[in-house]
N, C-alpha and C positions, 0 to 999 in steps of 0.2 A: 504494500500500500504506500509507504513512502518511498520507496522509488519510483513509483507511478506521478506521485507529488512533486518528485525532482524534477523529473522530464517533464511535467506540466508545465510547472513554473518556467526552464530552459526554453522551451516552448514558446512561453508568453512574452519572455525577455528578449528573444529572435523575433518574432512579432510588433514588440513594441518598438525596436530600434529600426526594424525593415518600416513603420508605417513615420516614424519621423523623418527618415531617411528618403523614401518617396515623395511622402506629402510636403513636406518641406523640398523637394526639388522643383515640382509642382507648383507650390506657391511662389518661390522666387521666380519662374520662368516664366508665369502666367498672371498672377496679381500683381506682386509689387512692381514690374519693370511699368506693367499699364494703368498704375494708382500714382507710381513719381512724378513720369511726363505730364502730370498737370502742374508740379512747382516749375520754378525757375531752375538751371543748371546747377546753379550753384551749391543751395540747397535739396537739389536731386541725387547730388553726387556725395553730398554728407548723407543723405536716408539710405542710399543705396551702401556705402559702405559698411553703415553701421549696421542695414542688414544684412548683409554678406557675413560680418564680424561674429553676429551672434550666433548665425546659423553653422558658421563651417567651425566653430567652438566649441557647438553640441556635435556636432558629427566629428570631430576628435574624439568625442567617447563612443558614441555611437557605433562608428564603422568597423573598432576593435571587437565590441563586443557582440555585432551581429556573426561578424564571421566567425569570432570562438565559440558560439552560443552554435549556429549550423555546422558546425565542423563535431562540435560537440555529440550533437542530435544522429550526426551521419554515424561517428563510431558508436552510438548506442544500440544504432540498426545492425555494425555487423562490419560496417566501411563500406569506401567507395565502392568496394565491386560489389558489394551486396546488396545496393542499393538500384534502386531503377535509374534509367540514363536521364529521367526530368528531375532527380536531384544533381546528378554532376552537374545539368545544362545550369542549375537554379546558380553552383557554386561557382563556376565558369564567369557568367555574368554578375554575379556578386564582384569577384574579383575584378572584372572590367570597370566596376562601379567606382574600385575604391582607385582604380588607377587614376578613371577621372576627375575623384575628388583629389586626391596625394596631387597631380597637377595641375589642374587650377590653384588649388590653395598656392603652388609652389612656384606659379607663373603668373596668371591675367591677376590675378588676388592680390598676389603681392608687389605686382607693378603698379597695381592703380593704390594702393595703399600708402607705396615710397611716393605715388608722386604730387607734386604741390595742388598740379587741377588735372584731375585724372579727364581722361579724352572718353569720349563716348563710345568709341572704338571696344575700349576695354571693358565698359560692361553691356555692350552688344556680347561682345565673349562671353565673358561669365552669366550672360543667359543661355547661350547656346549651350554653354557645358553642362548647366540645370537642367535645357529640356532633354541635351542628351542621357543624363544620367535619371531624369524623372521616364522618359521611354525606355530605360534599358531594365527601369523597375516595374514598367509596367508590363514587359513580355513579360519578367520573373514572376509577376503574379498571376501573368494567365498561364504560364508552365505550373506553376504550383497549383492550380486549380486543375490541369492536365493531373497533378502527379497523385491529386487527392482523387480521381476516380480510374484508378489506375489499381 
């Protein structure tokens, strides 16, 4: 019975950081970039950082502990090979995910953050890397609805 409560829990914890992780790619790519373009530059480019800031913050804890939490869950089943091929695909793009957060943070993020008035250029980018990384979460969850009637 409490091992049943551990994996639950492991479960939830994989769940909760996959739906910040999403939904938060999601919202930056689709509300705030079209909520800012009503201020001035100026002030668009302080809301924007500072949402950039807090979001790629929490996903510093986040993105460690989704993948230990499913990496988790996989050796509980037995490991990769004994697992069906729509959990590899699920960890596959996991890891594409976290490539494209580890570079934006480590490139358009921290250019527009060194610089005195960041160009618009740069968070034209760091929306694209949102919606790419908000789409690359959205196949995981229709794979993972694959892998739940499977």
């Amino acid at each position: 019975m409490t091992g049943s409560l551990l994996w639950s829990l492991v479960l939830a914890i994989h769940l909760l950081c996959m739906t910040y992780w999403i939904g938060g790619s999601i919202y930056s790519a689709l509300v705030v970039r079209s909520t800012v373009g009503l201020l001035d530059p100026g002030p668009r480019s302080s809301v924007l950082l500072q949402n950039y800031t807090r979001f790629f913050k929490g996903l510093w804890q986040v993105v460690p502990f989704s993948l230990v939490s499913g990496w988790a869950l996989v050796f509980h089943e037995g490991g990769f090979a004994a697992v069906n091929w729509t959990i590899n695909a699920m960890q596959l793009i996991g890891i594409a995910m976290a490539v494209v957060f580890i570079t934006t943070v480590r490139g358009p993020f921290l250019r527009a953050r060194r610089a005195m008035r960041p160009q618009p250029a740069v968070f034209d980018t760091l929306r694209n890397r949102m919606a790419l990384m908000a789409g690359l979460g959205l196949v995981n969850i229709l794979i993972a609805a694959m892998a739940h009637g499977m």
